[in-house]
N, C-alpha and C positions, 0 to 999 in steps of 0.2 A: 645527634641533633635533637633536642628539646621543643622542636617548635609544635609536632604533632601535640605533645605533653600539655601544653599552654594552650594548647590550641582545644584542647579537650575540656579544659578546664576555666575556658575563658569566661563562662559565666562567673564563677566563683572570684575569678582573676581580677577580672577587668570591667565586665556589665552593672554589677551589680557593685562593686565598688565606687562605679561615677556616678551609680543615681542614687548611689547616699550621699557622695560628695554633693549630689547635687540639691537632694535634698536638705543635709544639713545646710548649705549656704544658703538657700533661701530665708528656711527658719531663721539663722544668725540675722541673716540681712532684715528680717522683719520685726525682729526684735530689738535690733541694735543700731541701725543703720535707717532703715526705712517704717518704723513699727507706726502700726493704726492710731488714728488720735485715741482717748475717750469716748463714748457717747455720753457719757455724764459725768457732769461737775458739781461740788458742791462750795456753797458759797457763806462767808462764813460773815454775820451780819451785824454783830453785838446786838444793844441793847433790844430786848421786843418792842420796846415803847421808840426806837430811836428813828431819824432818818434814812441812815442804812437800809432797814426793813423794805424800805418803801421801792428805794433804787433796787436792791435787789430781787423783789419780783418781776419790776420792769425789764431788768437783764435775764430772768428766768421768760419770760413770754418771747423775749427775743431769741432767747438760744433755742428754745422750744420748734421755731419757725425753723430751725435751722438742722434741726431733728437732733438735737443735743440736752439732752434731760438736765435739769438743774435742782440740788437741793439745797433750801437755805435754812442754814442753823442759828441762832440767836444765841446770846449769853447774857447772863450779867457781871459780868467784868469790866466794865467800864469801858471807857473810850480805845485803849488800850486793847480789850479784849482783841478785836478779828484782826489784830496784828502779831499777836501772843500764839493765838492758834495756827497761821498760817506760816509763825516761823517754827512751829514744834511739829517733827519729822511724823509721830505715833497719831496728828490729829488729821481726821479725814478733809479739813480746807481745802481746798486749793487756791480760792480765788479771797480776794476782802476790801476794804473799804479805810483809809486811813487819813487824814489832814498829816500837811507836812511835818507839823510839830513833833510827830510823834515817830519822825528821824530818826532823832537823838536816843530813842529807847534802845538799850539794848536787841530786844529783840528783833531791830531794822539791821541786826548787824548779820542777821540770819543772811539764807539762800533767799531771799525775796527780790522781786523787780518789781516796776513801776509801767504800766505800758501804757496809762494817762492820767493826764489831768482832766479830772472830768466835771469841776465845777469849783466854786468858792464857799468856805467855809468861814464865814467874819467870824469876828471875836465880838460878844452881847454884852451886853452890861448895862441892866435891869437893877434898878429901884422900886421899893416903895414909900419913897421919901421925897413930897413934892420940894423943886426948886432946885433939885442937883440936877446940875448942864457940865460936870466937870469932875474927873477922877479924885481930884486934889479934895472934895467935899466928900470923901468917905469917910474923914478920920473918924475913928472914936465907934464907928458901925460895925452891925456884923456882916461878914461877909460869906458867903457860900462861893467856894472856887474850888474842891476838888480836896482832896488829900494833900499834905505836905510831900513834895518831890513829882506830882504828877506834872504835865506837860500845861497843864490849865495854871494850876496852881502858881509854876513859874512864870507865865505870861500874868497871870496878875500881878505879881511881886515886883517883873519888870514892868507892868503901868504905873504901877502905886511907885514907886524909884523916881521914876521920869514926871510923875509930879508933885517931888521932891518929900515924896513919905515912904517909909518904912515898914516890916511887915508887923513891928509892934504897937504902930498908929492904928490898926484897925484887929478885930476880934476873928478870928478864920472860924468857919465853919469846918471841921475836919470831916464831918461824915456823909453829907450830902452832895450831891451832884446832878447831871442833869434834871431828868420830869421831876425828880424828887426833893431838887433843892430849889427847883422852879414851886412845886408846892409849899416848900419849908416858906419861900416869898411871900405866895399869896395868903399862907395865915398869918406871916406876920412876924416868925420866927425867925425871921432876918429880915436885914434893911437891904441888901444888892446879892447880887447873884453876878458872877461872869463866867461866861456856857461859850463853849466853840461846836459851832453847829450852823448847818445847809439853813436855807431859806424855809426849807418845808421842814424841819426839823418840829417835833411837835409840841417840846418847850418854848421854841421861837415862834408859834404861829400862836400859842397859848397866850405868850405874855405882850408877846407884841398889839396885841391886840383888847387886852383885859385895861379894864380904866381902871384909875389908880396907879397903874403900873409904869414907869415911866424909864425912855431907853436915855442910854450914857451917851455922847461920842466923845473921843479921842484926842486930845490936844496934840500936836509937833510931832501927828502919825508918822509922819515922811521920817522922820528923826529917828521913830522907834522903829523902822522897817529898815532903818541905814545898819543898825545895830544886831536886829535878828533878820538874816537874809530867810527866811520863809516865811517871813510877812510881808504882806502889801497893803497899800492904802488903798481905800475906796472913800469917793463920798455917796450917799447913800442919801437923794433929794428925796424932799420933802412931798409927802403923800405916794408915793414909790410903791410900798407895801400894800397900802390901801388908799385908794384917790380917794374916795366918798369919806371916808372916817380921818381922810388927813392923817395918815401912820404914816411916817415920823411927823410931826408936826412941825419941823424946820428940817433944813438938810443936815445930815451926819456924818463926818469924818469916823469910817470905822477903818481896823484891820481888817484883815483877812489871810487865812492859808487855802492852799488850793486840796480839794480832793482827790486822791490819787486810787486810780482802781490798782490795786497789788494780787500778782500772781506768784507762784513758785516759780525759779526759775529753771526748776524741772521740767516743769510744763510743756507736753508738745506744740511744736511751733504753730500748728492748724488749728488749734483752741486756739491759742493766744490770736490767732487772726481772726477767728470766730467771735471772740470777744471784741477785740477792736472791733470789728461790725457791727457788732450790738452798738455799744457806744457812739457811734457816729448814726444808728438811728436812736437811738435814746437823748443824745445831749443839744443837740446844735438848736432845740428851741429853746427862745427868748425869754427871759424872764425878768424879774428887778433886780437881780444881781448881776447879769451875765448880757450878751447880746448875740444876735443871730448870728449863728456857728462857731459862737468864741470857742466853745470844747466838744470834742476835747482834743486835746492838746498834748504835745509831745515837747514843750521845751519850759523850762523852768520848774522843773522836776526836783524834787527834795531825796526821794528815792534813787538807787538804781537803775538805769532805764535799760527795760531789756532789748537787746539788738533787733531782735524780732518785730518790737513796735517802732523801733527809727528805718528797719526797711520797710516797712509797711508804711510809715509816713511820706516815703519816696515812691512810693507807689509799686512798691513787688510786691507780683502775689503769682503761685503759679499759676500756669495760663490754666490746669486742668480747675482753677477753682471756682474760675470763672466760666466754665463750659458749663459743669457739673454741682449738682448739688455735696454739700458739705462733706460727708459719709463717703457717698460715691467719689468723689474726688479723691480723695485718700488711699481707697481700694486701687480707680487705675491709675493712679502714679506708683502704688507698688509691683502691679501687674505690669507695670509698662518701664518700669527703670529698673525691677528688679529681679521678677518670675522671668517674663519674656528674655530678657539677655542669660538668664539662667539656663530657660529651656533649649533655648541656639546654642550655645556650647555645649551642653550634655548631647543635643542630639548630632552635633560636628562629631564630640567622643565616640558616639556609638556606631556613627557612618565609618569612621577613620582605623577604630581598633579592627576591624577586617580587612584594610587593606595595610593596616602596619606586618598582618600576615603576611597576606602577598606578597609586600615587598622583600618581606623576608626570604619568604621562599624564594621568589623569584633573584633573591643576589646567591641565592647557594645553588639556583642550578645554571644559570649565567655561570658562576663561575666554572663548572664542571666543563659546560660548552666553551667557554674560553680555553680549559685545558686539553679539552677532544680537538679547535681550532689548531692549536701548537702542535700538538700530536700530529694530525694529515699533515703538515705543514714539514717536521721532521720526517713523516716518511717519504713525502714527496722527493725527500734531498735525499734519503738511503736508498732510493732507489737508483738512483743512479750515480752518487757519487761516493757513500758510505754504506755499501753493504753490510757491512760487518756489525753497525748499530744494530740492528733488525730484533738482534732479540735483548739489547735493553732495550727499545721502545715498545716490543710486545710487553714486557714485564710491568711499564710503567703503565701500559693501557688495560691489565690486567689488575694493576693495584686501583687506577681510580674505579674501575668497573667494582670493584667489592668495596670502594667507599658508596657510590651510587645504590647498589645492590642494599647497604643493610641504612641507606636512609628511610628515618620513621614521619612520615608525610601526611596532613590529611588527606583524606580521601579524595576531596575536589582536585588533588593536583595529581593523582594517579596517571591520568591521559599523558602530560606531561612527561612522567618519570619513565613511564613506559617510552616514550617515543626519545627517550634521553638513552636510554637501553639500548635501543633500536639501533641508534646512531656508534651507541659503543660496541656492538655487537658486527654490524658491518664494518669498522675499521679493523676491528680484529681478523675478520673474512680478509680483508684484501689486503693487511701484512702477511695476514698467512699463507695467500695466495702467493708473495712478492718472493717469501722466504722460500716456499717449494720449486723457483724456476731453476 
């Protein structure tokens, strides 16, 4: 019997083999299954001069409060940029800032989701050419809209279409864009500009507001919004911007696309809810474009929308995250869904491997006493009805006593094997007794 052997060797065997089992599944589980959010994000913002910048400190003070460190990068890439970065695996993004339009880019065809809509992005359209009230009076002007193929670009070409002109009726500016083709305006180096940009965007607060400078709106918007489904209409009344200076100085039929906060959709799900918090304390005040708690918003989405922020819109959230702050939340729902049931099994392992012993033991010398049982039992009958058995049953009491004799036992069960002796050792006393009458 082998079981002293095992028995000996149980540490090597059996101890110390659960509590790497044990150990490894934890680590797996924490890395694959239940792994720690982030404590920091970084947020990827485009232009330094742009809107972006401005949201993205406001969601840096709010993640801050949440003990979530935030770093925001800027570029000059244009409008495009912190969609470019957030879908390139090697760039440290996670989070960025994009209007619908910019869908259609290849790079929206990335791992990226959408977890809101967090405001309205009109479409502007700046002169410096008093008496135009109408896209249809660009012809023959220059125009600043962006590069050929960019997402601006075509939303101009589709206005200039819809009032019934061509993109050979007016001059493109090919090289300027936002602050700087907002500047190229105010010297003079073009006649219009058309920018897709927030309220607080700081081409829009620049020109809106500079005399001379005078805004566009939109003829048969409804018509143009039938055609591109990520636009919408707004009217945009009169004095809105500014009541004392009268900005717009009539009401305005503009566009609009919505802003969409875009995350990877790697991202663990506890930022991504982190974030949505942020935004529902960042968005829901009022403004001239928006109204109290319009965003943000989970439906009409140009993006992907990650599942994350449609059960978050249903109101889940674990319950630990509402007990606990951010960090700590995260810690015990690991400690509690996945250490804790960890360490109850390992320590069932370590209660049970002693007594898988015992049992052991205890079914090899049951059975010996099952065979000592039979034994008394046969000589009870040769005593008086078959004498003549007596000495195969001494032989057969003789053969288990030397399987007994060379079993290899731990020690704890000595008392045991002795008193199993004991027993084989008296029945041999009283056949041999029965045999000498």
């Amino acid at each position: 019997m082998k079981v002293v052997l095992l028995y000996r060797r149980r540490w090597g065997l059996f101890y110390l083999p659960v509590v790497a089992l044990a150990i490894g599944a934890t680590v797996w589980v924490a890395r694959h299954v239940l792994p720690l959010p982030p404590r920091s994000v970084t947020i990827a913002a485009g232009s330094p001069q742009g809107a972006y910048v401005q949201m993205a400190l406001r969601y840096r003070d709010a993640l801050e409060r949440r003990g979530i460190a935030a770093d925001i990068t800027t570029s000059a890439g244009g409008p495009a940029g912190p969609l470019e970065r957030l879908a390139d695996p090697a760039d440290p993004a996670q989070v960025a800032f994009a209007h619908g339009l910019l869908s259609g880019l290849p790079a929206a065809a990335a791992p990226v989701q959408a977890l809101a809509v967090v405001g309205k992005q009109p479409v502007w359209i700046f002169t410096r050419v008093p008496g135009v009230t109408s896209i249809s009076q660009l012809r023959g002007m220059r125009v600043a809209a962006g590069p050929a193929g960019s997402p601006q670009r075509r939303l101009a070409s589709l206005l200039l279409s819809q009032a019934q002109l061509g993109d050979a009726d007016v001059t493109w500016d090919e090289v300027h864009q936002g602050v700087a083709a907002g500047n190229e305006l105010l010297e003079g180096r073009v006649d219009a500009m058309v920018n897709i940009g927030s309220g607080d965007a700081p081409t829009v607060r620049l020109l809106s507001r500079t005399a001379g400078i005078h805004m566009v709106g939109v003829d048969r918007a409804n018509a143009l919004a039938a055609r591109e489904p990520r636009l919408q209409a707004l009217v945009l009344p009169q004095g809105a911007i500014e009541l004392r200076g009268d900005v717009p100085p009539r009401d305005l039929t503009l566009l609009y696309t919505g802003t969409h906060l875009l995350v990877r959709e790697s991202m663990h799900p506890a930022l991504q809810r982190a974030l949505l918090d942020a935004a529902n304390d960042i968005h829901p005040t009022p403004t001239f474009l928006q109204r109290q708690s319009e965003y943000p918003a989970v439906d009409a989405m140009d993006f992907p929308v990650s599942p994350h922020a449609t059960r978050h819109a249903l109101g889940y959230r674990p319950w630990l995250e509402a007990a606990l702050p951010y960090w700590w939340a995260q810690l015990a729902e690991l400690l509690l869904y996945a250490v804790l049931p960890i360490l109850l099994l390992t320590g069932l392992a370590l209660v049970w491997i002693p007594r898988l012993f015992s049992l052991r033991v205890n079914a090899v010398l049951s059975h010996y006493y099952g065979e000592l049982k039979f034994l008394e039992s046969d000589i009870e009958k040769a005593a008086t009805q078959a004498p003549m058995t007596m000495n195969r049953l001494l032989a057969k009491l003789d053969a288990i006593d030397q399987q007994v004799r060379v079993l290899d036992l731990p020690d704890r069960y000595a008392d045991r094997w002795y008193t199993l002796r004991q027993h084989l050792t008296s029945a041999r006393e009283r056949l041999l007794g029965m045999r000498a009458r």
